[in-house]
Structure formats: C-alpha cells, structure tokens
C-alpha positions as CSV (number, residue, x, y, z in Angstrom):
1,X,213.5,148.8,148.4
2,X,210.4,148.8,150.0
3,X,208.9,152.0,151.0
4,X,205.5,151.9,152.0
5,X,206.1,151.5,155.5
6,X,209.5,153.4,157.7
7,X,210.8,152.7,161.3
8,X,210.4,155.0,163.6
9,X,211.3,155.8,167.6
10,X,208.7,156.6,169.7
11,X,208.2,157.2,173.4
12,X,204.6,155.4,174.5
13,X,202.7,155.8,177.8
14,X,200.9,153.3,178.8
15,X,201.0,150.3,180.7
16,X,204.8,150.5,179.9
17,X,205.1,154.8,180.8
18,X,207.6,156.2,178.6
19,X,209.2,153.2,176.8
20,X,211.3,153.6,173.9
21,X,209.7,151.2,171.0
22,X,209.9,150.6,168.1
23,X,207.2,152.0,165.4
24,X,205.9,151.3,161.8
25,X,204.7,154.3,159.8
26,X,203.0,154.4,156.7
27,X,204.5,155.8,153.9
28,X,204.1,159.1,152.3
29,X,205.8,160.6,148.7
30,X,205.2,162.4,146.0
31,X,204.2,161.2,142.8
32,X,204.9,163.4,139.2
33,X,202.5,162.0,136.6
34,X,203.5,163.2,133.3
35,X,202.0,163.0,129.9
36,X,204.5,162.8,126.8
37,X,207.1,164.4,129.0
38,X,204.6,166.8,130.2
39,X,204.0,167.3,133.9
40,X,199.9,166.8,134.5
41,X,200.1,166.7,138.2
42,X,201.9,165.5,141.9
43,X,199.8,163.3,143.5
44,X,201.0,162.6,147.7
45,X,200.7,158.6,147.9
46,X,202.0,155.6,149.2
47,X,205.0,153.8,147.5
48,X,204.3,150.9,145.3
49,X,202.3,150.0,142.3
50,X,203.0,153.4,140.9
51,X,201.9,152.3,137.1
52,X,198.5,151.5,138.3
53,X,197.9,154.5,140.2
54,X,198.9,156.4,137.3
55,X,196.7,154.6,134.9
56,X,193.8,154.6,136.4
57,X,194.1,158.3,137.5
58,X,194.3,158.9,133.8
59,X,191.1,156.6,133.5
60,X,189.7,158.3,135.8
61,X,190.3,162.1,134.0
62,X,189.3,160.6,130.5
63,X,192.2,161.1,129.3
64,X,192.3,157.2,128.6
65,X,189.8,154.7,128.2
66,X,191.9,151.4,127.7
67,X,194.6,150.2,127.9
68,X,195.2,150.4,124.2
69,X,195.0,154.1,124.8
70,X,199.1,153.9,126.5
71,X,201.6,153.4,124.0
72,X,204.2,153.2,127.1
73,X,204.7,153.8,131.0
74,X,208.1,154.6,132.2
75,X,209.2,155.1,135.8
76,X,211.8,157.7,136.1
77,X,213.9,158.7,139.1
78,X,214.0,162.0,141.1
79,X,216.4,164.2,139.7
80,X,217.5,165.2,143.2
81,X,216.9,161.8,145.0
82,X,218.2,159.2,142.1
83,X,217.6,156.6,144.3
84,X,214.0,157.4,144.5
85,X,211.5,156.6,141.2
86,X,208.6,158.8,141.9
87,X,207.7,159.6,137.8
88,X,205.7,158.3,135.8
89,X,205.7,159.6,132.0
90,X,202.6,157.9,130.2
91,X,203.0,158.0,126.3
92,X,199.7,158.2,124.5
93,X,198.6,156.3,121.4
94,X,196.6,158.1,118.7
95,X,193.3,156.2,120.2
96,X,193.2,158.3,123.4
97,X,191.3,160.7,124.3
98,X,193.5,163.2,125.7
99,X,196.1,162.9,122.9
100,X,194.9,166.1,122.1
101,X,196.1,167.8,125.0
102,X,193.1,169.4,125.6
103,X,193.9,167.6,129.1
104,X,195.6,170.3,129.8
105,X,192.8,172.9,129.8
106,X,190.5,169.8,130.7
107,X,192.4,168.9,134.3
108,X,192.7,172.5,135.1
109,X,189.4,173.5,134.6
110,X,188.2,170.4,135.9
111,X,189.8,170.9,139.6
112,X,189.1,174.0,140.0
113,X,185.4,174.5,138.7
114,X,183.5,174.4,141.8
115,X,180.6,172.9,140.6
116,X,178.5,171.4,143.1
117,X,175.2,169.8,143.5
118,X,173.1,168.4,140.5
119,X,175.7,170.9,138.2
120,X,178.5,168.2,139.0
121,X,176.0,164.9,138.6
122,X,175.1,166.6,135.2
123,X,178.7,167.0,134.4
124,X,180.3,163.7,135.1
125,X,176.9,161.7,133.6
126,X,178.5,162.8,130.3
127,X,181.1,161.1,130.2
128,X,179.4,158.0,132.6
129,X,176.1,157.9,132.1
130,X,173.8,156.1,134.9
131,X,174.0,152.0,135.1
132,X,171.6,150.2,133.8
133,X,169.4,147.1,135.4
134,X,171.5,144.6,134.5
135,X,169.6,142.0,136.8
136,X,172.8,141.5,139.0
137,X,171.8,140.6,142.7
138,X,174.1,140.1,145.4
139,X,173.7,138.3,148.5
140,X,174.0,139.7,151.9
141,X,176.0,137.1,153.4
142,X,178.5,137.3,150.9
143,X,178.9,141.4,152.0
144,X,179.2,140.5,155.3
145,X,182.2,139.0,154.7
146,X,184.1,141.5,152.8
147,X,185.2,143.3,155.1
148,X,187.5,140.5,156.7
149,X,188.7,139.5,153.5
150,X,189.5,143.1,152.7
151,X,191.5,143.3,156.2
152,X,193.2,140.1,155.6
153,X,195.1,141.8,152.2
154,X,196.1,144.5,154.2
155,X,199.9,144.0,155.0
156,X,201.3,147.7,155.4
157,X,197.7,148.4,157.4
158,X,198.8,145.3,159.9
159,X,202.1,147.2,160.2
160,X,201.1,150.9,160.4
161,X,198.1,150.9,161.1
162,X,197.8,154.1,158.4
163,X,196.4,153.1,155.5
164,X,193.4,153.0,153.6
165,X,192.2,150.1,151.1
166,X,190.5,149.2,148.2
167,X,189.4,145.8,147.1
168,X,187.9,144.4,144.0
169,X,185.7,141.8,144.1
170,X,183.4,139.6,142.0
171,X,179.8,139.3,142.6
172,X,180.4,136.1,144.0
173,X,182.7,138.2,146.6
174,X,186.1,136.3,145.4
175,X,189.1,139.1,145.0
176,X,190.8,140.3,142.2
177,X,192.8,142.8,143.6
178,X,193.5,144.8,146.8
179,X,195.6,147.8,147.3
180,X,196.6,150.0,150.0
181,X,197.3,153.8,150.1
182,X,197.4,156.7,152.7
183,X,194.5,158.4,150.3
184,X,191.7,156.3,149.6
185,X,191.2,157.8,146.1
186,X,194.5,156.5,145.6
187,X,193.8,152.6,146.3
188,X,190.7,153.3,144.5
189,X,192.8,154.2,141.3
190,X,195.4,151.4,142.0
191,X,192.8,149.0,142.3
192,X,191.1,150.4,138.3
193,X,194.9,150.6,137.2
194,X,195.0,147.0,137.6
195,X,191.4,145.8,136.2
196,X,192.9,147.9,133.2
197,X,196.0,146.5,132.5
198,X,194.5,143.0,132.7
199,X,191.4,144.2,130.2
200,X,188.6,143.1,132.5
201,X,187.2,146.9,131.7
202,X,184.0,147.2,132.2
203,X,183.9,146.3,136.0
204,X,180.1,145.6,135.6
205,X,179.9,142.1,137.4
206,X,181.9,143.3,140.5
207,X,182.3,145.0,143.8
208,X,184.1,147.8,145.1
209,X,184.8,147.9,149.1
210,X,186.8,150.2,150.3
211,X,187.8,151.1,154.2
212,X,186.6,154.3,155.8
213,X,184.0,156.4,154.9
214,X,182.5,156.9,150.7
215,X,183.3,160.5,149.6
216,X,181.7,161.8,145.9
217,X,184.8,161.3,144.0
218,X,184.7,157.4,145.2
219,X,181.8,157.2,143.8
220,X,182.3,158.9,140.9
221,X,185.2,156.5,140.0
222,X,183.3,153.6,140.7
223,X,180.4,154.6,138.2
224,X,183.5,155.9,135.2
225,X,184.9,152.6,135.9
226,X,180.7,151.0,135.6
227,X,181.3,149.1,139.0
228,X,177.3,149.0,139.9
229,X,177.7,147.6,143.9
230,X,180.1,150.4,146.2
231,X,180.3,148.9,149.9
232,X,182.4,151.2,152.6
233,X,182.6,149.9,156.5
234,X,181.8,153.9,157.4
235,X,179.2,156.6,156.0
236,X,178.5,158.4,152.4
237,X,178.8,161.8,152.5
238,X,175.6,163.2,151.1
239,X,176.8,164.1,147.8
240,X,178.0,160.9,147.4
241,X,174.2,159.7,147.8
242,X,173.2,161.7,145.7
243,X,175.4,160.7,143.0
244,X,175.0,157.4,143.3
245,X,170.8,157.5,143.7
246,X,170.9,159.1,140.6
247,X,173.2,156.5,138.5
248,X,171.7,153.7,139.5
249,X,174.2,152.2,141.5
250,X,174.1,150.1,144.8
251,X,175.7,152.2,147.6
252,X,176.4,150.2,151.2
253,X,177.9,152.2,154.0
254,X,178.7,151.2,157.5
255,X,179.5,147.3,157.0
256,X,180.0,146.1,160.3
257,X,179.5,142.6,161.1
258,X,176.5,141.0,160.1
259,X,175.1,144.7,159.7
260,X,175.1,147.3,156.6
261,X,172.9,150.2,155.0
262,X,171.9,150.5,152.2
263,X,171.5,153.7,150.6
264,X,170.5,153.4,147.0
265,X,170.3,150.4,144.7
266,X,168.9,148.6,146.7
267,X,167.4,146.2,143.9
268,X,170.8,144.6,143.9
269,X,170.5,143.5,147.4
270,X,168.7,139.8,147.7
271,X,165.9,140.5,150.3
C-alpha cells in the first residue's frame, strides 16, 4: 500500500466559500533504524524507499562506507501496527566501520556536541576532507534547467504539495535518481542510499539539486558523499557557506529561471 500521500476532508474558502473537497496530504511516519538488532535512532519520514534512507543515513554517520560494508537489510513490521514496516535492521560485515559499535558512543556524541563554527568544519574534514580541482566545469544552461526536471519527478509533490526533493544528476545534467521526503535531509539520504547500492560511490562527476533552501548538514552530506556541484532553488544558510567555501565545493542557491548565485566554487561554473 502506498503511503506517502493520505486523503483528507477539508473545508476551503475561496472562490468556492466553504466547500467540502477533497485533499492530498503528504505523508509522515516513523522510521526505527536498527543496527544488528540494535536500535540507533527514529527518524520522522515519508513512506517509501526505506532501505535507501537507511543506507545512506548510515553513510552518512560513517558507520559505512560501501555497500560491501551491509551484510543484510531487513524491513520489519511494527509490533503494534503489523500492517505497517517501519524497521529497518542493517547487519554489518566485518569491513565497516561501525562494526565496532563505537557508533553508539559515536551517534550520541555526535548529535549532541554542539560544536559550531570552524570547530564543526574541522570536525567533519576528518572524515571528508576538502574536494580537489578535478577540472570539472558545468554549464549554466544546463543549471537552468534542473529545476524543471527536478519538478517533473515529483509525483507525491504534484499531489500534496508537501514535500521536499532531491535529485541526482550527472554533469551533463541527465538524472540518476530523484526522491521525495517531508525532510529534505531525508531525500538527500534516499537519493546517496541509491548511488550506493548501485556502486557509483564516489559521486565526483555529479550534481546535487535539491528544493528549498541549503542547510549545513546538506552540505555536509554532499561533500561525505564527494558530490563537488550543490544547486538549491532558495538560500544557504551561512554555515552552510562556510562549509562549502572551505571544501572546495560549488555551492548555487536561489535557481530561478535563467537566474542563480553562486556562492563558492565558482571555478566550476563556465563563464
């Protein structure tokens, strides 16, 4: 059964004051990520694709680095709601990272730290260092035209009206993948969950776009995952700037129409 979208009755004013219609609104569950049959976390997200959310959260907490790293996904039903699968136990192979467990300090620590500033930029270069000049330059026109084909894969958007979306793209600005979610970290993590599974890791000859504004932890997922060129149709928050100024990578913000800013990487960008 589908679930990223329910019907609801609602009373509009308008041209038609007080009808009774007919609505479409996006949906919203829990999600139990587990670890060997270990609880790491519950995530609120939008039904469907749930083993790529779950991977590339877990790419994106280190805890894996391939796929090679997951010896198995299973998704598990509610205990209370049988009819609902909303778990997701990862088994680990000996290669990952977090086979360890030290995950479990690691995550805890990790959201809860409150390191800010250049402290956090420090931080996350450890484990993603900045991108190097890899002589990739994209063409304007081909940006401008993202955004449409980003809006075109958006089927639970068209009915709701409520989601947010990532897309993947290759330099040339053909998709790989697009994915919705009510969070926007979410579809970014869908959207690396699927570049993983298929072993096109690292993403560094592609595109990420994604709808609304660019917060730090976008960008931060975009550099772990070594996507160099991060386009948003809204702003960066400064942070995010910051971040990506100082790993090299090509941040666009506010892609409307035939218009865009750039606001670091700009060598990437074909004058």
């Amino acid at each position: 059964m589908d679930r990223s979208s329910h019907r609801a009755r609602v009373l509009r004013y308008g041209d038609d004051a007080g009808a009774r219609v007919e609505d479409q609104l996006a949906g919203e569950e829990p999600l139990e990520v587990r670890i060997g049959g270990a609880p790491l976390t519950v995530m609120m997200r939008t039904p469907g694709h749930e083993r790529e959310l779950a991977l590339g959260f877990l790419f994106g907490e280190g805890i894996i680095r391939t796929a090679d790293d997951v010896a198995a996904v299973r998704i598990l039903p509610n205990g209370e709601h049988p009819d609902l699968e909303n778990i997701v136990d990862i088994a680990l192979n000996p290669s990952a990272p977090g086979v360890d467990q030290r995950w479990q300090r690691n995550f805890l620590s990790a959201t809860s730290c409150g390191l800010c500033g250049v402290s956090t930029i420090e931080a996350i270069h450890q484990a993603a260092p900045p991108l190097p000049d890899d002589g990739l330059v994209v063409d304007p026109e081909m940006i401008y035209g993202l955004d449409a084909r980003l809006r075109a894969e958006q089927e639970v958007f068209a009915r709701t009206g409520g989601l947010h979306a990532a897309g993947l793209f290759t330099a040339e600005g053909e998709p790989v993948a697009v994915r919705e979610d009510i969070g926007r970290h979410n579809a970014v993590d869908k959207v690396v969950g699927h570049a993983l599974e298929r072993g096109l890791m690292p993403l560094a000859r592609h595109i990420l776009m994604v709808s609304g504004r660019t917060s730090f932890e976008i960008v931060q997922k975009a550099l772990q995952a070594r996507i160099p060129v991060l386009v948003a149709v809204s702003a960066p928050s400064s942070l995010a700037r910051d971040l990506a100024q100082a790993s090299n990578q090509t941040l666009i913000g506010f892609l409307r129409g035939r218009s865009l800013n750039v606001y670091s990487g700009r060598q990437r960008i074909r004058h």
